[in-house]
N, CA, C and O of each residue as an XYZ file, in Angstrom:
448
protein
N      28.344     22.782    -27.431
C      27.971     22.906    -26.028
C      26.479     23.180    -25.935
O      25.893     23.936    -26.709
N      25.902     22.518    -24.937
C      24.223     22.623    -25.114
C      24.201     23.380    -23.558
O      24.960     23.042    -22.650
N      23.482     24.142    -23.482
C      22.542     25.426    -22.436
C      21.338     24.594    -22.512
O      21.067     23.887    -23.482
N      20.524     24.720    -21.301
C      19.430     24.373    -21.142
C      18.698     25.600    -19.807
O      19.144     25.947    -18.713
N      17.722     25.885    -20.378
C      17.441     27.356    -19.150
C      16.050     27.058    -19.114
O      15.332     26.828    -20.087
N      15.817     27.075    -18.251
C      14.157     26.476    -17.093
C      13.104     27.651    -17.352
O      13.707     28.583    -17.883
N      12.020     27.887    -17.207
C      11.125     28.526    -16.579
C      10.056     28.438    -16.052
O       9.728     27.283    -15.779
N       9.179     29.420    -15.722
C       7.477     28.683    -15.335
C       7.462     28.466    -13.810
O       6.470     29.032    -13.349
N       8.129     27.910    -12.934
C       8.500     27.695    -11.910
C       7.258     28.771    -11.123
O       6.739     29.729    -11.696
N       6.974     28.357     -9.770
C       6.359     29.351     -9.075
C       5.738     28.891     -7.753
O       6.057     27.794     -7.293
N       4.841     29.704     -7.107
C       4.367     29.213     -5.849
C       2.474     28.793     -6.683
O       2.131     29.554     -7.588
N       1.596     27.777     -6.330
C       0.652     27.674     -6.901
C      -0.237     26.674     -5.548
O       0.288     25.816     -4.838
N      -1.849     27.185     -5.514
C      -2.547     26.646     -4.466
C      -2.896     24.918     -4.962
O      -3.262     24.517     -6.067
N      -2.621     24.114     -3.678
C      -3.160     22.817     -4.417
C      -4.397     22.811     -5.349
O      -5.439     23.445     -5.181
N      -4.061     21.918     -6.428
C      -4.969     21.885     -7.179
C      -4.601     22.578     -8.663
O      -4.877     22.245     -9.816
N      -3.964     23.525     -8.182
C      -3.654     24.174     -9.592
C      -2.685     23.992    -10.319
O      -1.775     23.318     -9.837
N      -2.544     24.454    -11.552
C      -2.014     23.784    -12.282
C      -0.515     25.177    -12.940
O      -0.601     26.351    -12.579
N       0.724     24.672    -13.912
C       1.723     25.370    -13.582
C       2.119     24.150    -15.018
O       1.831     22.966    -15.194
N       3.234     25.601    -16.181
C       3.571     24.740    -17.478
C       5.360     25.135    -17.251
O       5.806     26.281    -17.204
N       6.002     24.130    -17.158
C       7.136     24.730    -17.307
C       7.752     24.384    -18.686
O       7.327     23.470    -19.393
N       8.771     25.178    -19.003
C       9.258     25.420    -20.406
C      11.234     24.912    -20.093
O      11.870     25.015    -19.045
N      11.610     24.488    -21.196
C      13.063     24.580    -21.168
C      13.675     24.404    -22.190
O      13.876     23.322    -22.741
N      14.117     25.746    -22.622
C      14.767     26.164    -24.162
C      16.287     25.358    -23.995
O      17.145     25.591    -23.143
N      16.318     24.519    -24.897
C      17.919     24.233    -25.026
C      18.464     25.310    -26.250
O      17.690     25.964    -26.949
N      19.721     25.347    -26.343
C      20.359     26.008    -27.065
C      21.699     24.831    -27.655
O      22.124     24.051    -26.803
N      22.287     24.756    -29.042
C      23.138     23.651    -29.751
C      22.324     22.772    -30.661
O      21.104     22.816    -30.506
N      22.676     22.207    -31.322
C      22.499     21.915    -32.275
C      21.615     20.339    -32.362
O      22.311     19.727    -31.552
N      20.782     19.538    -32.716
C      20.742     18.145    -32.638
C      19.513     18.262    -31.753
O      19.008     17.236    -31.298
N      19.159     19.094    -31.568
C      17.669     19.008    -30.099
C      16.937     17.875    -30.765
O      16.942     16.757    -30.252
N      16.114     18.205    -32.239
C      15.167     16.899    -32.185
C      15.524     15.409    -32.337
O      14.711     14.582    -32.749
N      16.878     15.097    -31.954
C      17.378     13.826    -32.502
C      17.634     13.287    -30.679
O      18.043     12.137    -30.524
N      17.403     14.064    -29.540
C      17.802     13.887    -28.340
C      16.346     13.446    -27.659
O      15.180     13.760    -27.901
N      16.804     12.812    -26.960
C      15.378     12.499    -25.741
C      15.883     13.467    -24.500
O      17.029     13.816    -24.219
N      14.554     13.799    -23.820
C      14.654     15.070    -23.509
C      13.663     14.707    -21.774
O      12.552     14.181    -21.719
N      14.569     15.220    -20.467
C      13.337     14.925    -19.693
C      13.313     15.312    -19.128
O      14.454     15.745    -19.289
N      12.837     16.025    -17.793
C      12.103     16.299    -16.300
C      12.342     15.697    -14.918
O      11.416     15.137    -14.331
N      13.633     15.806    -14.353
C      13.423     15.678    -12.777
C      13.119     16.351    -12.073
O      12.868     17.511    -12.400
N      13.015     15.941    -10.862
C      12.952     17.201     -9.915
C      13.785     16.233     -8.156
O      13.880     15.042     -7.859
N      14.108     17.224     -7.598
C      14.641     16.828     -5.891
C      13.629     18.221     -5.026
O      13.458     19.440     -5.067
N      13.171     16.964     -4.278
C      12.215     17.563     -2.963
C      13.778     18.148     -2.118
O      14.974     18.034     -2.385
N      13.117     18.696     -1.181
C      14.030     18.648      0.021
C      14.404     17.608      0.878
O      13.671     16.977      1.640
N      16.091     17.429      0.617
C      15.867     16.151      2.120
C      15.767     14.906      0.748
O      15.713     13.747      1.160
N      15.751     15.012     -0.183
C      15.106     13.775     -1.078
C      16.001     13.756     -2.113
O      16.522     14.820     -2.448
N      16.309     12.601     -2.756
C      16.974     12.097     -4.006
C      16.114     12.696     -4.986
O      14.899     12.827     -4.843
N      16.950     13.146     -6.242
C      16.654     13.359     -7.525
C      16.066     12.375     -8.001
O      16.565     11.257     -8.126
N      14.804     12.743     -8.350
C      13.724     11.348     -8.851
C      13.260     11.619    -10.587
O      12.291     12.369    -10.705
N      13.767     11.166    -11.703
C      12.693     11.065    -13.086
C      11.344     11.124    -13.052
O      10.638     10.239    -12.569
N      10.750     12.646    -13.797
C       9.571     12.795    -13.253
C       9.255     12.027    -14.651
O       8.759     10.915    -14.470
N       9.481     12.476    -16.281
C       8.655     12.300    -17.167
C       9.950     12.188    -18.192
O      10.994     12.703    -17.791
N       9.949     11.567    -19.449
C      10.715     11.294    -20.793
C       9.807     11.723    -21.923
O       8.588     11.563    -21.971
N      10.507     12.234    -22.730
C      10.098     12.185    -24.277
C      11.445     12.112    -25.052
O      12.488     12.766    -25.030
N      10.925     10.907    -25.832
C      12.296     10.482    -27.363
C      12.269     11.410    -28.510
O      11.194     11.976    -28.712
N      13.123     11.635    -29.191
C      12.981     11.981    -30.469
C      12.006     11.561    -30.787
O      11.443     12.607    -31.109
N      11.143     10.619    -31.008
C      10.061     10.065    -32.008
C       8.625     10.427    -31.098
O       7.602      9.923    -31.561
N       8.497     11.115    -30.060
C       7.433     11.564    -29.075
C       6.821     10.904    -27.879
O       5.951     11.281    -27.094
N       7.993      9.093    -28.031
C       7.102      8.323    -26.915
C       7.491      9.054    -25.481
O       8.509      9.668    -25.160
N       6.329      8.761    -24.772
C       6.931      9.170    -23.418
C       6.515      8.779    -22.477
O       5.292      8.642    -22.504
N       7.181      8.412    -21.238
C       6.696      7.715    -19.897
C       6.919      8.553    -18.340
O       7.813      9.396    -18.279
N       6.422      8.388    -17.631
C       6.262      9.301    -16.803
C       6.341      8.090    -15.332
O       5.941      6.930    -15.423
N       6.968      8.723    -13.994
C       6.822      8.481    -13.025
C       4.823      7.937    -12.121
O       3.852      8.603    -11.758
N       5.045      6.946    -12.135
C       3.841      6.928    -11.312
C       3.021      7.933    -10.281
O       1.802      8.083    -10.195
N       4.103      8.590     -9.509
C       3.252      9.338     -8.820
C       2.704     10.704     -9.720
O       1.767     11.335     -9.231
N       3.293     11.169    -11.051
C       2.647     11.930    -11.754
C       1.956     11.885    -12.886
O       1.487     12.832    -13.517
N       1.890     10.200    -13.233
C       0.917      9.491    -14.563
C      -0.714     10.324    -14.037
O      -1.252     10.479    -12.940
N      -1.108     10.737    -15.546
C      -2.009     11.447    -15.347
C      -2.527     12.712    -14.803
O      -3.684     13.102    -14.962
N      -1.446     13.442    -14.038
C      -1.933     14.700    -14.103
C      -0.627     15.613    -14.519
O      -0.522     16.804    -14.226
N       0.547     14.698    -15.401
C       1.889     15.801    -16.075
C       1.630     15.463    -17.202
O       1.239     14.336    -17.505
N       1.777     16.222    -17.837
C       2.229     15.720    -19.496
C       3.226     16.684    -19.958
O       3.376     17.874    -19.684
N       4.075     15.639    -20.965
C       5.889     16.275    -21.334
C       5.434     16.228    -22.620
O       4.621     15.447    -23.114
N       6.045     17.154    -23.127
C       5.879     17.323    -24.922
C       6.954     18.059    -25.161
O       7.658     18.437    -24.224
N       7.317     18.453    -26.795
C       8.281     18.958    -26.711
C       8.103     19.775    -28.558
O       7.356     19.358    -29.443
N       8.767     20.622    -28.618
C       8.561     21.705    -30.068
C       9.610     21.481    -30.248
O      10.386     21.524    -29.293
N      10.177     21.078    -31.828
C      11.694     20.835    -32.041
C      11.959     22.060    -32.794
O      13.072     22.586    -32.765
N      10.823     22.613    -33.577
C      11.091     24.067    -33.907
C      11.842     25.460    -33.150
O      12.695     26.276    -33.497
N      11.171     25.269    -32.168
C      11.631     25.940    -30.936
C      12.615     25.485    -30.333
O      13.461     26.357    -30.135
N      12.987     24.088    -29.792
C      14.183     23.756    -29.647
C      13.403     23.925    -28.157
O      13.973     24.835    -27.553
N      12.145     23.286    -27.246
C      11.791     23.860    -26.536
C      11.163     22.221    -25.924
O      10.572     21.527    -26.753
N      11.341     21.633    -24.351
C      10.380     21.619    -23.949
C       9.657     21.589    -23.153
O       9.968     22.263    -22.171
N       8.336     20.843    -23.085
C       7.351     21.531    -21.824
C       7.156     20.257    -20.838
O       7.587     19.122    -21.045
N       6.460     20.670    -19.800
C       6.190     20.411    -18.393
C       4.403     20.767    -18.130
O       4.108     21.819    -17.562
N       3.498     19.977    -18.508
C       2.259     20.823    -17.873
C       2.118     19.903    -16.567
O       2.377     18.780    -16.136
N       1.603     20.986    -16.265
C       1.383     19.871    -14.853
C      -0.077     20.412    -14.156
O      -0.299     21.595    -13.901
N      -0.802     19.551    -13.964
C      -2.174     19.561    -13.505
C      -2.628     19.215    -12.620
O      -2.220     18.054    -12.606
N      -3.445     19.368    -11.455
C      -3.829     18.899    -10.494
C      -2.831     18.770     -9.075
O      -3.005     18.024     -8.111
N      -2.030     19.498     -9.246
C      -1.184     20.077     -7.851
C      -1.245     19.841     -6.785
O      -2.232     20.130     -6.109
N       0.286     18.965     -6.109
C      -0.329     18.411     -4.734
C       0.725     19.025     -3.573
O       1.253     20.018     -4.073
N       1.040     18.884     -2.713
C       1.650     19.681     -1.925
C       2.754     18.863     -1.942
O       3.842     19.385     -1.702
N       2.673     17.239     -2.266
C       4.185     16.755     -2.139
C       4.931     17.148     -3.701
O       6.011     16.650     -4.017
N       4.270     17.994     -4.492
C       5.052     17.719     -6.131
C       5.881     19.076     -5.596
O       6.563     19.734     -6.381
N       5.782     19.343     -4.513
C       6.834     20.917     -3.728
C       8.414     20.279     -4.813
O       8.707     19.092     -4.671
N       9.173     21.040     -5.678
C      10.447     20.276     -5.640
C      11.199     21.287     -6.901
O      10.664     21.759     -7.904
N      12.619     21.409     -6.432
C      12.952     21.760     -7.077
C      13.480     21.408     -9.272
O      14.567     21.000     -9.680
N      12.560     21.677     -9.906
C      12.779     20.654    -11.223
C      13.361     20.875    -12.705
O      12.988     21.680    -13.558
N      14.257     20.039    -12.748
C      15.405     20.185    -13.736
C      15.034     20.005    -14.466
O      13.930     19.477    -14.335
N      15.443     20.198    -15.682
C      15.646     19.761    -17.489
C      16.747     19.149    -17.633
O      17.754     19.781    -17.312
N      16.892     17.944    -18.081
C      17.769     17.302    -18.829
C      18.006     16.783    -20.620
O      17.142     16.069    -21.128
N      18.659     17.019    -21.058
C      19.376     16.454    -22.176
C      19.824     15.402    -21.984
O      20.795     15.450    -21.231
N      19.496     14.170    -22.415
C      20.154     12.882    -22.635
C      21.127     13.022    -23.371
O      20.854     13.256    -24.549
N      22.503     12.943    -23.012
C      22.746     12.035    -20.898
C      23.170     12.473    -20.472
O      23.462     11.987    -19.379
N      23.714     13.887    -20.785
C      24.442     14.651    -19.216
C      24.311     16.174    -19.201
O      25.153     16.806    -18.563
N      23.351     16.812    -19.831
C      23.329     18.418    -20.040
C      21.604     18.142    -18.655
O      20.653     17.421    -18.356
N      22.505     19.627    -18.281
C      21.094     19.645    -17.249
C      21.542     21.569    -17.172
O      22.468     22.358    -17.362
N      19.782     21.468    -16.658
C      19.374     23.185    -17.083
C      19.569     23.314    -15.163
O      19.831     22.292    -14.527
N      19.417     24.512    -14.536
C      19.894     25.311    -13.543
C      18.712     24.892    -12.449
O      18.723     25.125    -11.240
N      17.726     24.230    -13.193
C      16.470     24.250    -11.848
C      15.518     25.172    -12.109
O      15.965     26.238    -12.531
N      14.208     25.088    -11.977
C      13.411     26.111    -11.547
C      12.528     25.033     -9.600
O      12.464     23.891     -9.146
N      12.093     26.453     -9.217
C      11.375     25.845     -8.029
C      10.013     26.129     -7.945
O       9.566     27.254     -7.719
N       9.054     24.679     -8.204
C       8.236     24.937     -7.785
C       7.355     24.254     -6.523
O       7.329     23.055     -6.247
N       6.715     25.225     -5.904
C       5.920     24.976     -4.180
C       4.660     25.139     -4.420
O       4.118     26.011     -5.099
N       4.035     23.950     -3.625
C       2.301     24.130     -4.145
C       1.957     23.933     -2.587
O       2.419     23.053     -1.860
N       1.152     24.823     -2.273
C       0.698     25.605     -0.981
C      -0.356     26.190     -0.936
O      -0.746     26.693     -1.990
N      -1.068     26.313      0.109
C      -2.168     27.077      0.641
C      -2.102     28.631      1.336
O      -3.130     29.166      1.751
């Protein structure tokens, strides 16, 4: 059974920037591709970013260039940086395990 638990989440002024983390727990982490949604309010669950076992990774257009997904297989851990903060990236954002483990959400709101 795989756990996946969020953090980092927060309120942050446009512009700034916010790393989220998501520890899985079970066995097989570095052999899994590993990724990042998030749902606005009012809005469909959208694929923000991917990373494979082997490190490739692709990302949603509206956040090419200011997210980057990486991931520590040591740790069993991974990340979310996110840079340059806009008021629509407001959304609540998941961790997933390929293809059906998903972590609880964290929320983050970027505001003035």
């Amino acid at each position: 059974q795989v756990q996946l638990v969020e953090s980092g989440g927060g309120l942050v002024q446009p512009g700034g920037s916010l790393r989220l983390s998501c520890a899985a727990s079970g066995s097989g982490f570095s052999i899994k591709t590993m990724l990042w949604h998030r749902q606005a309010p009012g809005k469909e669950r959208e694929l923000v970013a991917r990373i494979t076992s082997d490190g490739s990774t692709t990302y949603a257009a509206s956040v090419k260039g200011r997210f980057t997904i990486s991931r520590d297989n040591a740790k069993n851990t991974v990340y979310l940086q996110m840079n340059s903060l806009k008021p629509e990236d407001t959304a609540v954002y998941y961790c997933r395990q390929f293809p059906a483990y998903w972590g609880q959400g964290t929320q983050v709101t970027v505001s003035s």
